[in-house]
DSSP file (Angstrom, degrees, kcal/mol; ACC not computed):
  #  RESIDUE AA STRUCTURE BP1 BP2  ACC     N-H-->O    O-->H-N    N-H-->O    O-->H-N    TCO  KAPPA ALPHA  PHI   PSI    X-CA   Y-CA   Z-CA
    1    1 A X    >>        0   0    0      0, 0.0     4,-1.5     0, 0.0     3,-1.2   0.000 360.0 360.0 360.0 -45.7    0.0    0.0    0.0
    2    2 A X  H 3>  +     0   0    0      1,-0.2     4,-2.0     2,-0.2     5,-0.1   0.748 360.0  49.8 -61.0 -27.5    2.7    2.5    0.8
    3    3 A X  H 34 S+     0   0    0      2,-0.2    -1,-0.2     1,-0.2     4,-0.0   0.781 108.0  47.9 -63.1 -23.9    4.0    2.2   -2.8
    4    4 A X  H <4 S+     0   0    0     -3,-1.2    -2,-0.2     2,-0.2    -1,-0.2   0.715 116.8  48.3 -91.6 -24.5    0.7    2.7   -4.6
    5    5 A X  H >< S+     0   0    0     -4,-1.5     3,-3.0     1,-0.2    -2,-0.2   0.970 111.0  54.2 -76.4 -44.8    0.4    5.9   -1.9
    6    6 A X  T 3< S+     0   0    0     -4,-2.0    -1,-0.2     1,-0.3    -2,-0.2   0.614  94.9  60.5 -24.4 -32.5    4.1    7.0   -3.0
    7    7 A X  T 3  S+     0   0    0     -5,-0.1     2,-0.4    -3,-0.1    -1,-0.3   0.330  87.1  88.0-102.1  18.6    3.5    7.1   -6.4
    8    8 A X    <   -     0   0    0     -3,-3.0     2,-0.4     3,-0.0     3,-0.0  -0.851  64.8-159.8-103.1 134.1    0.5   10.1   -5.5
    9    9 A X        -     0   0    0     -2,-0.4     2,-0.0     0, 0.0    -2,-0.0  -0.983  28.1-113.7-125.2 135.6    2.7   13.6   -5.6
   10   10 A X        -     0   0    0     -2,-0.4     2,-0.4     1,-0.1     0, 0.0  -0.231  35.1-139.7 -59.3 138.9    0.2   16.5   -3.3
   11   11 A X        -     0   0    0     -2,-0.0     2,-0.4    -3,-0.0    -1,-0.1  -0.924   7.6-135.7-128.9 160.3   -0.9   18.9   -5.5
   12   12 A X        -     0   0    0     -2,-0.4     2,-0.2     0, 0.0     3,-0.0  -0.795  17.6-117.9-114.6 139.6   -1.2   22.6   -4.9
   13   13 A X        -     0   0    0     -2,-0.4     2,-0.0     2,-0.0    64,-0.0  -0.790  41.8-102.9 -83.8 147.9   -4.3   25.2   -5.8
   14   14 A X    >>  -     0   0    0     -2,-0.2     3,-2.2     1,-0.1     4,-1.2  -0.304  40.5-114.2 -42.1 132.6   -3.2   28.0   -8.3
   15   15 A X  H 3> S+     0   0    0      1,-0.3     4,-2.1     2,-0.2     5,-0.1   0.682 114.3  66.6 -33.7 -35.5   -2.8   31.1   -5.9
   16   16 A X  H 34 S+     0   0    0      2,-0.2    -1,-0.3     1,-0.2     4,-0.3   0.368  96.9  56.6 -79.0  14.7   -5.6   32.9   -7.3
   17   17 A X  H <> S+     0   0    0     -3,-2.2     4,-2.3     3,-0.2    -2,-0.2   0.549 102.4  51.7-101.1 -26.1   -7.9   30.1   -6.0
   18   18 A X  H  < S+     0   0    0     -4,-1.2     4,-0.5     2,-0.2     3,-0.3   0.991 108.3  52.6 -66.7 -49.8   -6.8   30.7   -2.5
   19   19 A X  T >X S+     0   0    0     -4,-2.1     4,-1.5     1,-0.2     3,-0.5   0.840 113.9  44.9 -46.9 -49.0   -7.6   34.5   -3.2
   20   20 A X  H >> S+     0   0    0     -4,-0.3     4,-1.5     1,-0.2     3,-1.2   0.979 113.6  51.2 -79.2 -56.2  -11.4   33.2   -4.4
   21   21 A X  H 3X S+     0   0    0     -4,-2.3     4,-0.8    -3,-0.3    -1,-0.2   0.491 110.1  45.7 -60.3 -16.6  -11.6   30.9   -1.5
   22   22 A X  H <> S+     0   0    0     -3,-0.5     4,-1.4    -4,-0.5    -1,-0.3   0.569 116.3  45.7 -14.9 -62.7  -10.8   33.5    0.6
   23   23 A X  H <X S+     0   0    0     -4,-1.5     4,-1.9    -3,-1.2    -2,-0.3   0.789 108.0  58.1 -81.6 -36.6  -13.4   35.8   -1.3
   24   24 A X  H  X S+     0   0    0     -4,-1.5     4,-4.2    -5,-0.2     5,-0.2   0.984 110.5  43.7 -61.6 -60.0  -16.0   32.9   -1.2
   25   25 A X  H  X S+     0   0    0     -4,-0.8     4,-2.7     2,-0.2    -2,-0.2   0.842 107.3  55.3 -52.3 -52.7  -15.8   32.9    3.0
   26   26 A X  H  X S+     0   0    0     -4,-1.4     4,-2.0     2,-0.2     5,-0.3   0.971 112.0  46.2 -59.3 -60.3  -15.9   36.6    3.4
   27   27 A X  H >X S+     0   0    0     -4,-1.9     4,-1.5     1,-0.2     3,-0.6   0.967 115.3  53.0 -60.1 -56.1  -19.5   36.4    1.1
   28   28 A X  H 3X S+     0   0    0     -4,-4.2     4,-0.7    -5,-0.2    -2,-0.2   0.790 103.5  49.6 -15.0 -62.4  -20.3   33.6    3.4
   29   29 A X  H 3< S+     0   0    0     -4,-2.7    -1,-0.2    -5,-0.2    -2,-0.2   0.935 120.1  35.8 -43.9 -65.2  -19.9   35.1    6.6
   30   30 A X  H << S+     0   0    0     -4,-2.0    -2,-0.2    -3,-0.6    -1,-0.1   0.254 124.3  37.7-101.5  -2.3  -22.0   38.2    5.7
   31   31 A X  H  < S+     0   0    0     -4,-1.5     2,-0.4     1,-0.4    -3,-0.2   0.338 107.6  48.0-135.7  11.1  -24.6   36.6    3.6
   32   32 A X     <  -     0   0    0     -4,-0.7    -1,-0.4    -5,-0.4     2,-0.3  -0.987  56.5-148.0-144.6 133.0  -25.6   33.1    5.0
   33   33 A X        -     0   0    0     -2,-0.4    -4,-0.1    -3,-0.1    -3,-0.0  -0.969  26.9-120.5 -97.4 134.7  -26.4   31.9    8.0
   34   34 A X        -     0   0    0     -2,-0.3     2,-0.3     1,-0.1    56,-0.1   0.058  23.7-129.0 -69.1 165.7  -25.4   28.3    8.8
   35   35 A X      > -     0   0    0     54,-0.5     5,-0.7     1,-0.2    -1,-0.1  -0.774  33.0 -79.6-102.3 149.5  -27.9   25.7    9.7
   36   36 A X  T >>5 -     0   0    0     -2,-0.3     4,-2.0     3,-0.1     3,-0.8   0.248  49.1-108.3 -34.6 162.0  -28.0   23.1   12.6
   37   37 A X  H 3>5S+     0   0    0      1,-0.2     4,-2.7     2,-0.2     5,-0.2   0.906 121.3  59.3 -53.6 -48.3  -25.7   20.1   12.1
   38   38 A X  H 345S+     0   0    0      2,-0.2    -1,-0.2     1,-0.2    -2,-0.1   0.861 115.1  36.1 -27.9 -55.8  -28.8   17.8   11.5
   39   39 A X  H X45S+     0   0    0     -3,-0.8     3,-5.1     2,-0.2     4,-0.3   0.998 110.4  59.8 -72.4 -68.7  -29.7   20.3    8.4
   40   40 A X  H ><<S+     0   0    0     -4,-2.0     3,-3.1    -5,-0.7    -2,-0.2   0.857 106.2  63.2 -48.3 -63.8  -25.5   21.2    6.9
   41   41 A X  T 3< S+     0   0    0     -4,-2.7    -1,-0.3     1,-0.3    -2,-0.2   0.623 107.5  30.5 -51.3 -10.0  -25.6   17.4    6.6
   42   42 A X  T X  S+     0   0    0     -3,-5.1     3,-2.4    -5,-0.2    -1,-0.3   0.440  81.9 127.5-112.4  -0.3  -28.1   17.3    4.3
   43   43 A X  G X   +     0   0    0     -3,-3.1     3,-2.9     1,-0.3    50,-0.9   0.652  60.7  70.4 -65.7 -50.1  -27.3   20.5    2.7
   44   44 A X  G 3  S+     0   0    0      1,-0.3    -1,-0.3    48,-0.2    50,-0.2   0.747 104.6  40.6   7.7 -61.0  -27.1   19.0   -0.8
   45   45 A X  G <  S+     0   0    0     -3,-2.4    -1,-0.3    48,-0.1    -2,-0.3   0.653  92.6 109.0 -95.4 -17.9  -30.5   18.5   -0.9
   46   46 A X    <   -     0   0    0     -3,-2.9    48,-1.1    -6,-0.2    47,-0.4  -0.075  50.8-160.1 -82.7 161.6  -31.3   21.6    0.6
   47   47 A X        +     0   0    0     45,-0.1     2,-0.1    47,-0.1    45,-0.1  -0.972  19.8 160.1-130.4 162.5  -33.0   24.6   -1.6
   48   48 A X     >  -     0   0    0     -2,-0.4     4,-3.3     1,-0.1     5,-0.5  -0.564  20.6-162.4-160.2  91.7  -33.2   28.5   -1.0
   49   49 A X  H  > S+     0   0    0      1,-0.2     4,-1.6     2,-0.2     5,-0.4   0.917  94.7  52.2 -60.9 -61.9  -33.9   30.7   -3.9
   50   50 A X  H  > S+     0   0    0      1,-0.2     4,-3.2     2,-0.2    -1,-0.2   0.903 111.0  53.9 -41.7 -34.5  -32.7   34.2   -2.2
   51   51 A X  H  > S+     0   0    0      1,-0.2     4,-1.5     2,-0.2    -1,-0.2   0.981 116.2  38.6 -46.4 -60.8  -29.2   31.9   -1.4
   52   52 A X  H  X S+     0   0    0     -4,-3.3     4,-2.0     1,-0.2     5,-0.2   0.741 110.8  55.9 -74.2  -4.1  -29.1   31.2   -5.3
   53   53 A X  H >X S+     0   0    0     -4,-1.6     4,-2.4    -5,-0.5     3,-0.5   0.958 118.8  38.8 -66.1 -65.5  -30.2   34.8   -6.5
   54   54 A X  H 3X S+     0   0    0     -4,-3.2     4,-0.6    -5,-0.4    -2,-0.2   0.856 111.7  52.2 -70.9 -10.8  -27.1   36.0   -4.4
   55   55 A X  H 3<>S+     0   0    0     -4,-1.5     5,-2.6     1,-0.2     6,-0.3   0.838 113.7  45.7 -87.7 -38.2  -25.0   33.3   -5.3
   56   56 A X  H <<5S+     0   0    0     -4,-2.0     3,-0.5    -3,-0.5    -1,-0.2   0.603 106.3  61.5 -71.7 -19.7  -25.9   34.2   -9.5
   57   57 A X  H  <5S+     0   0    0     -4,-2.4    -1,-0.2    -5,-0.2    -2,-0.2   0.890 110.3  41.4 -74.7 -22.8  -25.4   38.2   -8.9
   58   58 A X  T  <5S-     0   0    0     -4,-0.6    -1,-0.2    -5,-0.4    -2,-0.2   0.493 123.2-108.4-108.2   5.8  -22.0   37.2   -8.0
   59   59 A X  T   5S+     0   0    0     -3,-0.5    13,-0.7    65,-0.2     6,-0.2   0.117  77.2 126.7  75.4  -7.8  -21.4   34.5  -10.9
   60   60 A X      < +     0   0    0     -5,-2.6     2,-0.6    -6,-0.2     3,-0.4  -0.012  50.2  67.4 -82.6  12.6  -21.5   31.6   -8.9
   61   61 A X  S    S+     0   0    0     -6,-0.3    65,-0.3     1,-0.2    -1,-0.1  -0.898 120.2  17.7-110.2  95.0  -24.1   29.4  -10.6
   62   62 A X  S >  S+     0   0    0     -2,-0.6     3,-2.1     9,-0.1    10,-1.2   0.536  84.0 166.5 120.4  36.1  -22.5   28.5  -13.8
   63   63 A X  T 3  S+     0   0    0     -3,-0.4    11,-2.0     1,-0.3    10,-0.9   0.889  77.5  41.6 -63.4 -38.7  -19.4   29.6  -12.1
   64   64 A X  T 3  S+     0   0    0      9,-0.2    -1,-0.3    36,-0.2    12,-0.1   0.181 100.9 106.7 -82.7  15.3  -16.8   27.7  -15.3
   65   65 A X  S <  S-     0   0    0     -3,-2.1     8,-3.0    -6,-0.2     2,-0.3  -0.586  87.1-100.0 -88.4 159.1  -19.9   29.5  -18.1
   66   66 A X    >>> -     0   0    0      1,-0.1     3,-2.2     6,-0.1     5,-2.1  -0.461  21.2-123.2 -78.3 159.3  -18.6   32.4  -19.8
   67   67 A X  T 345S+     0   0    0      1,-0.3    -1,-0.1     3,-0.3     5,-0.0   0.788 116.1  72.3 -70.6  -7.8  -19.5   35.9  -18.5
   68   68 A X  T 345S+     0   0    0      1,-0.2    -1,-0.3     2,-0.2    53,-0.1   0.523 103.0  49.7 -96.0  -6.0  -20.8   36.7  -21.7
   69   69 A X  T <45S-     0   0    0     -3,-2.2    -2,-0.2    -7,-0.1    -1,-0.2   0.630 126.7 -98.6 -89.4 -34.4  -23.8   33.8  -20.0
   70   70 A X  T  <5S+     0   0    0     -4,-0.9    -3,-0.3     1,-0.2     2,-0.2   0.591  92.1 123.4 126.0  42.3  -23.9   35.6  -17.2
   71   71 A X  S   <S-     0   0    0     -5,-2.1    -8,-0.2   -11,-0.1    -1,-0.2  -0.575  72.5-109.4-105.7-169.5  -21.1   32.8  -15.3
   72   72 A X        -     0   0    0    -10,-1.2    -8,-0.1   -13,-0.7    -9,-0.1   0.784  34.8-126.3 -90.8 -21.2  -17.8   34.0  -13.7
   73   73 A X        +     0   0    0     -8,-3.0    -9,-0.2   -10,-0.9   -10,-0.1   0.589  59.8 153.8  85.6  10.9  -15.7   32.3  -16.5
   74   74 A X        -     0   0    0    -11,-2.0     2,-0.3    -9,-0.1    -1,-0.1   0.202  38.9-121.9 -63.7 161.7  -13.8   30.6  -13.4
   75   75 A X    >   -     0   0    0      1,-0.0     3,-2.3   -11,-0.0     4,-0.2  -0.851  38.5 -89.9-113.2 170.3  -11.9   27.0  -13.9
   76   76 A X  T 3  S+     0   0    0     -2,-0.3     4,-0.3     1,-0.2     5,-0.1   0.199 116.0  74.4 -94.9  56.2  -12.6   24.6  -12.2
   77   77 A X  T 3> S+     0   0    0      2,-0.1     4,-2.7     3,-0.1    -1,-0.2   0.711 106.5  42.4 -93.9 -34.8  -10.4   24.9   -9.4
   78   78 A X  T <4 S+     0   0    0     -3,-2.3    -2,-0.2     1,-0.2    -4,-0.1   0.028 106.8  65.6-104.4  35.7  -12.6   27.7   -8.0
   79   79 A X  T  > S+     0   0    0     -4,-0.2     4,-4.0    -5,-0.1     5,-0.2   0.643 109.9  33.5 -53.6 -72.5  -15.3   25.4   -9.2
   80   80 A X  H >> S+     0   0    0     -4,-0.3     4,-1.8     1,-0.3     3,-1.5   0.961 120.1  50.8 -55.6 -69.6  -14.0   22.7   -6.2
   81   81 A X  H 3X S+     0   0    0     -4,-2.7     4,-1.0     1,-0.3    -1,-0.3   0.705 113.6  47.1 -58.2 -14.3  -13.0   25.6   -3.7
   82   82 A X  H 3> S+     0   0    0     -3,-0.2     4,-2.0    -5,-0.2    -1,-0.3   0.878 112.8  45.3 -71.5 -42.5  -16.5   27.1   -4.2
   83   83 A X  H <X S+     0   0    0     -4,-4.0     4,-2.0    -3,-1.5    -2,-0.2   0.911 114.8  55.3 -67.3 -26.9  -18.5   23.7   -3.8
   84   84 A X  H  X S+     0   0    0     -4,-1.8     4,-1.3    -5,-0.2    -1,-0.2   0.977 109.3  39.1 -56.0 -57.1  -16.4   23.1   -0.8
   85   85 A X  H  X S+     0   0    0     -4,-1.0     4,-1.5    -5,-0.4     5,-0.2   0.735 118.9  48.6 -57.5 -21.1  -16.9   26.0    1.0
   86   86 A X  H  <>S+     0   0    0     -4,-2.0     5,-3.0     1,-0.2     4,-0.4   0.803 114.5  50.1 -89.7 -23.1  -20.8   26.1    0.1
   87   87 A X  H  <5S+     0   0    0     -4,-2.0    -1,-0.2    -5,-0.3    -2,-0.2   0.777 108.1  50.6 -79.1 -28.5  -20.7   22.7    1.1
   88   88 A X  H  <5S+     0   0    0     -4,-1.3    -2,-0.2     1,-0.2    -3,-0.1   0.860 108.1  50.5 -68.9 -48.5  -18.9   23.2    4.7
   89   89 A X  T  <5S-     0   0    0     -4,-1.5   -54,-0.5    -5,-0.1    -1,-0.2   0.859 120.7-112.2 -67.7 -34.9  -21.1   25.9    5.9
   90   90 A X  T   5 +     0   0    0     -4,-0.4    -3,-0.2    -5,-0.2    -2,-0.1   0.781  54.2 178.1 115.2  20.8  -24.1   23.5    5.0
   91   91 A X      < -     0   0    0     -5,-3.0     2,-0.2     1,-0.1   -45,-0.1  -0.448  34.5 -97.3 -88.2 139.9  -25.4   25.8    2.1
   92   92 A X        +     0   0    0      1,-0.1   -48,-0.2    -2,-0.1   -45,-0.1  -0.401  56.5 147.2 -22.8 109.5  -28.4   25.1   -0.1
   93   93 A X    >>  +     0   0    0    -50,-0.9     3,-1.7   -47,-0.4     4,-0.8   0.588  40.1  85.3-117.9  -2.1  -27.4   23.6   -3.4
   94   94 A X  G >4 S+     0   0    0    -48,-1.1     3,-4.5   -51,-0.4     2,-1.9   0.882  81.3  78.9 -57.8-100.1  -29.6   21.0   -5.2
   95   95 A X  G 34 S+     0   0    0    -49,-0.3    35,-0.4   -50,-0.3    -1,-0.3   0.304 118.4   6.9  11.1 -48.9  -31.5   24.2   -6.7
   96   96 A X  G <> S+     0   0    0     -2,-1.9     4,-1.4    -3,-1.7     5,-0.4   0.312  99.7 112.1-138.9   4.3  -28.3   24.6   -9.5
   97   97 A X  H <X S+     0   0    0     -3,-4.5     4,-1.7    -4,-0.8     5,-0.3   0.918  87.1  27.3 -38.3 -72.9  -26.4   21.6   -8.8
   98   98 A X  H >> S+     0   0    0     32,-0.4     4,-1.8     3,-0.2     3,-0.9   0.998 125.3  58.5 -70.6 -49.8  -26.7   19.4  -12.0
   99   99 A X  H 34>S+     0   0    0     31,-0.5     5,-0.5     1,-0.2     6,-0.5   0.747 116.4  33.4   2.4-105.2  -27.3   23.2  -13.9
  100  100 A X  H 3<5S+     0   0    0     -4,-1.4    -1,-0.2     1,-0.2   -36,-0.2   0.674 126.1  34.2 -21.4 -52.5  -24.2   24.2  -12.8
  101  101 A X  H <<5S+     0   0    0     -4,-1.7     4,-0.2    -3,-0.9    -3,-0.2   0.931 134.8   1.1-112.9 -59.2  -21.6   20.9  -12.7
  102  102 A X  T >X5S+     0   0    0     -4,-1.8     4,-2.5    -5,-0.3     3,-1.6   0.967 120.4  49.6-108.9 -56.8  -23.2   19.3  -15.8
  103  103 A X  H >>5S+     0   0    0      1,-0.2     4,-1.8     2,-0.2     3,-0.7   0.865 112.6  47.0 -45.5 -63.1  -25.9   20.4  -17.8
  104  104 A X  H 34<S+     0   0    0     -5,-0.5     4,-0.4     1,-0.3    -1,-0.2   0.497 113.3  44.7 -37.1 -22.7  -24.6   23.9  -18.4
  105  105 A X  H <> S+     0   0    0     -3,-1.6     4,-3.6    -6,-0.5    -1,-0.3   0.816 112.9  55.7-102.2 -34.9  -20.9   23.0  -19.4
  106  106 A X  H <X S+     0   0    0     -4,-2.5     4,-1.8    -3,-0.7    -2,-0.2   0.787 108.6  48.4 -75.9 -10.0  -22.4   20.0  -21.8
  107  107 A X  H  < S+     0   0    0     -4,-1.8     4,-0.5    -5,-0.3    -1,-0.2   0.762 113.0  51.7 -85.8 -21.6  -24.6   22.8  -23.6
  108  108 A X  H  4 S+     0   0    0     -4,-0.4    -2,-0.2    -5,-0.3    -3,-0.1   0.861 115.1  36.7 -39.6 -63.5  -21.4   24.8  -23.8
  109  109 A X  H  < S+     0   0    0     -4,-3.6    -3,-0.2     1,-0.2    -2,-0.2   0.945 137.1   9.7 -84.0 -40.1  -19.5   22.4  -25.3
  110  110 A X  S  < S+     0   0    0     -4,-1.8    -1,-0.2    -5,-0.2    -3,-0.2   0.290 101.8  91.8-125.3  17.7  -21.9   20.4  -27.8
  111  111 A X  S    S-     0   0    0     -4,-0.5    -4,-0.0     1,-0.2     2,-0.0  -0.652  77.0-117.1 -95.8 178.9  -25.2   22.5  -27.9
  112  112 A X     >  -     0   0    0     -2,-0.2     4,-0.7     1,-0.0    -1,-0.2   0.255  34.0 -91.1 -66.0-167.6  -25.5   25.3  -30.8
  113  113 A X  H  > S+     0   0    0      2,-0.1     4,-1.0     3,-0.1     5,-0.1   0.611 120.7  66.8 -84.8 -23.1  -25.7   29.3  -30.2
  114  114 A X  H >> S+     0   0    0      1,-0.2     3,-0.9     2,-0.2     4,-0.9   0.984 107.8  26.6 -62.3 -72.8  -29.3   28.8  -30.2
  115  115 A X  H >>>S+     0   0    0      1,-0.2     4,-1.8     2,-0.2     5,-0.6   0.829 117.2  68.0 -79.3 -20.6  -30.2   26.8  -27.1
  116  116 A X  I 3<>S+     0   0    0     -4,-0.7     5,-0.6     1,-0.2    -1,-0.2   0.826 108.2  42.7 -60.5 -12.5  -26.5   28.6  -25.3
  117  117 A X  I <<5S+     0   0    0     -4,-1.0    -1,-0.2    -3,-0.9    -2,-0.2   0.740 119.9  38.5 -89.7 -23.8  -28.5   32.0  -25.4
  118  118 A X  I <<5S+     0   0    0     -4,-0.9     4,-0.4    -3,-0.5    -2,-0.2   0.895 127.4  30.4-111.8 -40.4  -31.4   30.7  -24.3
  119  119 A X  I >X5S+     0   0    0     -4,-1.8     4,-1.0     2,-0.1     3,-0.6   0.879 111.6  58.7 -21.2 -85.2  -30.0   28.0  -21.4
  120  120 A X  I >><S+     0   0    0     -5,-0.6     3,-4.0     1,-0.3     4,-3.3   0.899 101.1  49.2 -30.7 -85.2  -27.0   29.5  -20.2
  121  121 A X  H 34<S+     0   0    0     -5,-0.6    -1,-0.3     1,-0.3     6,-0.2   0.769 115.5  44.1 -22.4 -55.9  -28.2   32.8  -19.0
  122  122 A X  H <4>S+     0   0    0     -3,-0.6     5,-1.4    -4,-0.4     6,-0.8   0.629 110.3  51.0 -68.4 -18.5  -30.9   31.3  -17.0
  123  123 A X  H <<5S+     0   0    0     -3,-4.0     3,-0.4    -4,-1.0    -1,-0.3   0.662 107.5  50.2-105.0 -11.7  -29.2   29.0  -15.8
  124  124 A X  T  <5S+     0   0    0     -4,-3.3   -65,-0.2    -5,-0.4    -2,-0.2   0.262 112.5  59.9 -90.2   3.6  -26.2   31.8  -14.5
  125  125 A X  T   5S-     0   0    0     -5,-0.5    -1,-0.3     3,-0.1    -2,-0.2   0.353 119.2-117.9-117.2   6.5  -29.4   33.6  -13.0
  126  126 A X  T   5S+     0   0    0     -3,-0.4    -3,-0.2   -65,-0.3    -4,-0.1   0.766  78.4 130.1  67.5  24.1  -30.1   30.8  -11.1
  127  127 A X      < +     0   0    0     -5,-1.4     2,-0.3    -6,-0.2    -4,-0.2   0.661  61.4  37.8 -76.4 -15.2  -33.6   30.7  -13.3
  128  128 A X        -     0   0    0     -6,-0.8     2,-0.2    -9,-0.1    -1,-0.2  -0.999  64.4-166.1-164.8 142.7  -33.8   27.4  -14.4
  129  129 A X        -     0   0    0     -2,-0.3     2,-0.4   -30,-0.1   -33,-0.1  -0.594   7.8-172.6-116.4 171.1  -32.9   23.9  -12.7
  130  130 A X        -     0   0    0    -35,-0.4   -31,-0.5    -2,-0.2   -32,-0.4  -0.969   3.7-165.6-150.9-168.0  -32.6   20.6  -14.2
  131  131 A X        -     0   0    0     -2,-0.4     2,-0.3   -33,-0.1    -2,-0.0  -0.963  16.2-129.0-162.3 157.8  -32.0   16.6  -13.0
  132  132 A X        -     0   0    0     -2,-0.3     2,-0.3     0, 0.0     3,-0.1  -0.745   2.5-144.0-106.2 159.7  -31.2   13.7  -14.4
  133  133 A X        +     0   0    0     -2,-0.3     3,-0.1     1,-0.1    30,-0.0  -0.774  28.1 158.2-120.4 173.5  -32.7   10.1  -14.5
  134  134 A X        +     0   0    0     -2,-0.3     2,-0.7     1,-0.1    -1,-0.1   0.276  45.7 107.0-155.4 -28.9  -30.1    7.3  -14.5
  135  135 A X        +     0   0    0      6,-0.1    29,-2.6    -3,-0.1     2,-0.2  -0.620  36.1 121.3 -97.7  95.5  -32.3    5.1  -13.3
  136  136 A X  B >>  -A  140   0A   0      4,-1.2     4,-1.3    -2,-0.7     3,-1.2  -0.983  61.0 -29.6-149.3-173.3  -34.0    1.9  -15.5
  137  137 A X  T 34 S-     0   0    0     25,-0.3    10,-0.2    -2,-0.2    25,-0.1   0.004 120.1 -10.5 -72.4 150.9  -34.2   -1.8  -15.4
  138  138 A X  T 34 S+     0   0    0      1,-0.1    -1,-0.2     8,-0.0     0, 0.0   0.654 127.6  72.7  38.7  26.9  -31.7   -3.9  -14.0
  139  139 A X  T X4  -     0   0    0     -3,-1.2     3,-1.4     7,-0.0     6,-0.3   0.762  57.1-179.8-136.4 -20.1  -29.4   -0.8  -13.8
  140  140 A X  B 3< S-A  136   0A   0     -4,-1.3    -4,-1.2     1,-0.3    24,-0.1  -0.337  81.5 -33.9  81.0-139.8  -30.6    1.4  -11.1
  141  141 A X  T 3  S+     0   0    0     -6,-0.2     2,-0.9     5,-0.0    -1,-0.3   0.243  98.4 124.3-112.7  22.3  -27.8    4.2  -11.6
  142  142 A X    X   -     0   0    0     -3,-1.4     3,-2.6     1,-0.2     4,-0.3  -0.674  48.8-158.4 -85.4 109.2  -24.7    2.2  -12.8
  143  143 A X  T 3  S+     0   0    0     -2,-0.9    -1,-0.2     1,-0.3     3,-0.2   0.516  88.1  65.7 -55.8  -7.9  -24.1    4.1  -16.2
  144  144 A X  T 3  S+     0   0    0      1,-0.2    -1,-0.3    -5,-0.1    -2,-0.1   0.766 102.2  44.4 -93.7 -27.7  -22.2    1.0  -17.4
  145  145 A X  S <  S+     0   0    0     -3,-2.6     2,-0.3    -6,-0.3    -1,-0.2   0.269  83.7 127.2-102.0   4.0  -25.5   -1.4  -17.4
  146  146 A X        -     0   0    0     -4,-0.3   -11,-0.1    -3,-0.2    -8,-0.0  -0.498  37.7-173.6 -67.7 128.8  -27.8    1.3  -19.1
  147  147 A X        +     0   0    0     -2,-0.3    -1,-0.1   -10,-0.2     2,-0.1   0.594  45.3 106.9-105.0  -6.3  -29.4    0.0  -21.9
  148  148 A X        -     0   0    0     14,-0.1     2,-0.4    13,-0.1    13,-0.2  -0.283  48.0-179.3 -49.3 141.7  -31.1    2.8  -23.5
  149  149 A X  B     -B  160   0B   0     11,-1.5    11,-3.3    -2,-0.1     2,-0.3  -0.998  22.2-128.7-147.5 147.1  -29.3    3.9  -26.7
  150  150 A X        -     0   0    0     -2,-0.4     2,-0.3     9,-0.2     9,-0.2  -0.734  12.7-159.2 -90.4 160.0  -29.7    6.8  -29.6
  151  151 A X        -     0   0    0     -2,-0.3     7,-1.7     7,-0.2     2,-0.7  -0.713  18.4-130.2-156.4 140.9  -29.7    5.9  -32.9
  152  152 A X  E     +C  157   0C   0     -2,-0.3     5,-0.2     5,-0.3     2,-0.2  -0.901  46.6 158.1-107.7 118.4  -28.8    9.0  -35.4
  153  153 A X  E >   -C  156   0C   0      3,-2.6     3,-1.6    -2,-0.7     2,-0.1  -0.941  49.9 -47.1-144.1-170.1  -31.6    8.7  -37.8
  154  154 A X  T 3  S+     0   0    0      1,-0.2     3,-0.0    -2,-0.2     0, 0.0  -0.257 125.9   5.9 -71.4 141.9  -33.3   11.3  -40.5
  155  155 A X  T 3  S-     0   0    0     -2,-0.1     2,-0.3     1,-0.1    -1,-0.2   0.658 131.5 -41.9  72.4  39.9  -33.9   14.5  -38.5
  156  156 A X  E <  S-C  153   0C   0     -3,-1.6    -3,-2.6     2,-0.0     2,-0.2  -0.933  86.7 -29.8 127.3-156.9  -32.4   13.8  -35.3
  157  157 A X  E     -C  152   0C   0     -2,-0.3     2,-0.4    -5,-0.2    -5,-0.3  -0.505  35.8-150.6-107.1 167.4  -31.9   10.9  -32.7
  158  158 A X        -     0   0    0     -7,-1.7     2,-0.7    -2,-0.2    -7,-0.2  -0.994  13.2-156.9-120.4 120.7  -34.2    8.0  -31.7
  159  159 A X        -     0   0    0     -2,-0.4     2,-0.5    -9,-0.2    -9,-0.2  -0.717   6.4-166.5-108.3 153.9  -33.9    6.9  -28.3
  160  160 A X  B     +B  149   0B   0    -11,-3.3   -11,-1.5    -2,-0.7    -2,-0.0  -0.936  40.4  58.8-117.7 143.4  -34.9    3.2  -27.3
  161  161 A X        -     0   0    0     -2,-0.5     2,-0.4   -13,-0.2   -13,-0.1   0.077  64.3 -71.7 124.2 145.9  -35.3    2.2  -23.9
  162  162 A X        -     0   0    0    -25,-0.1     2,-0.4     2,-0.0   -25,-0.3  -0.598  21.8-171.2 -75.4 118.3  -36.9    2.3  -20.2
  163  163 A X              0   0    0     -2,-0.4   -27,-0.3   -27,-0.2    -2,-0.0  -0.679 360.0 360.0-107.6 171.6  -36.7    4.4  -17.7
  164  164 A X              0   0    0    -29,-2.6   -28,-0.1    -2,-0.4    -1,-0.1   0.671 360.0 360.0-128.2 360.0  -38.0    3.9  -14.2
């Protein structure tokens, strides 16, 4: 075991991510209060639109979107060191979670200009939520056993398959 840890070298955040984590705490402090322990544990799941209104004035939902979406244009280092901190205090986040961490960067990368104009923004105002299903038979959410598939045919995709 000590060889397989050995061969792990500590990595360092960029300095300007200590600066933003820094900057993250200070807005913390003065604009959330935390919740009993019971609640911060669950905090994931928790939801609060005035949290994510202030958390979108400032760029932070869709925090790696371009600003020109309304995001911060951040990487995702001050990606982690924001979900860490929001996560530590016990802060709301389900509300823009998959937004934020998936949908929004895969409508970046493979949607058009069309649905980024219309998507992005809302989703960098903390306007619009989304979820995922994972979930169908005899695969529950292991992506590996999903058996739905698209099919490219004329005028788009075809998808086959159950979900549950």
């Amino acid at each position: 075991m000590s060889n397989l840890l050995s061969a792990f070298r500590l990595a360092t955040l960029p300095t300007e991510t200590t600066l933003f984590r820094a900057e993250v705490k200070t807005f913390l402090k003065s604009s959330f209060v935390p919740p009993p322990a019971d609640t911060r544990a669950r905090s994931w799941m928790g939801f609060n639109t005035d949290f994510c209104k202030k958390l979108a004035a400032r760029g932070w939902v869709g925090v790696t979107l371009p600003a020109r979406y309304g995001g911060a244009s951040l990487d995702a280092f001050s990606r982690f060191v924001l979900v860490e901190e929001l996560l530590a205090v016990g802060a709301p986040v389900s509300a823009h979670w998959i937004a934020d961490r998936q949908s929004g960067p895969l409508i970046l990368k493979f949607g058009t200009e069309a649905p980024r104009q219309f998507y992005l923004p809302r989703i960098c105002a903390a306007e619009a939520f989304f979820c995922i299903g994972m979930s169908e038979p005899n695969a529950g959410s292991d992506l590996a056993s999903v058996g739905t598939r698209a099919t490219q045919c004329e005028g788009g995709w075809r998808l086959n398959g159950r979900k549950i």
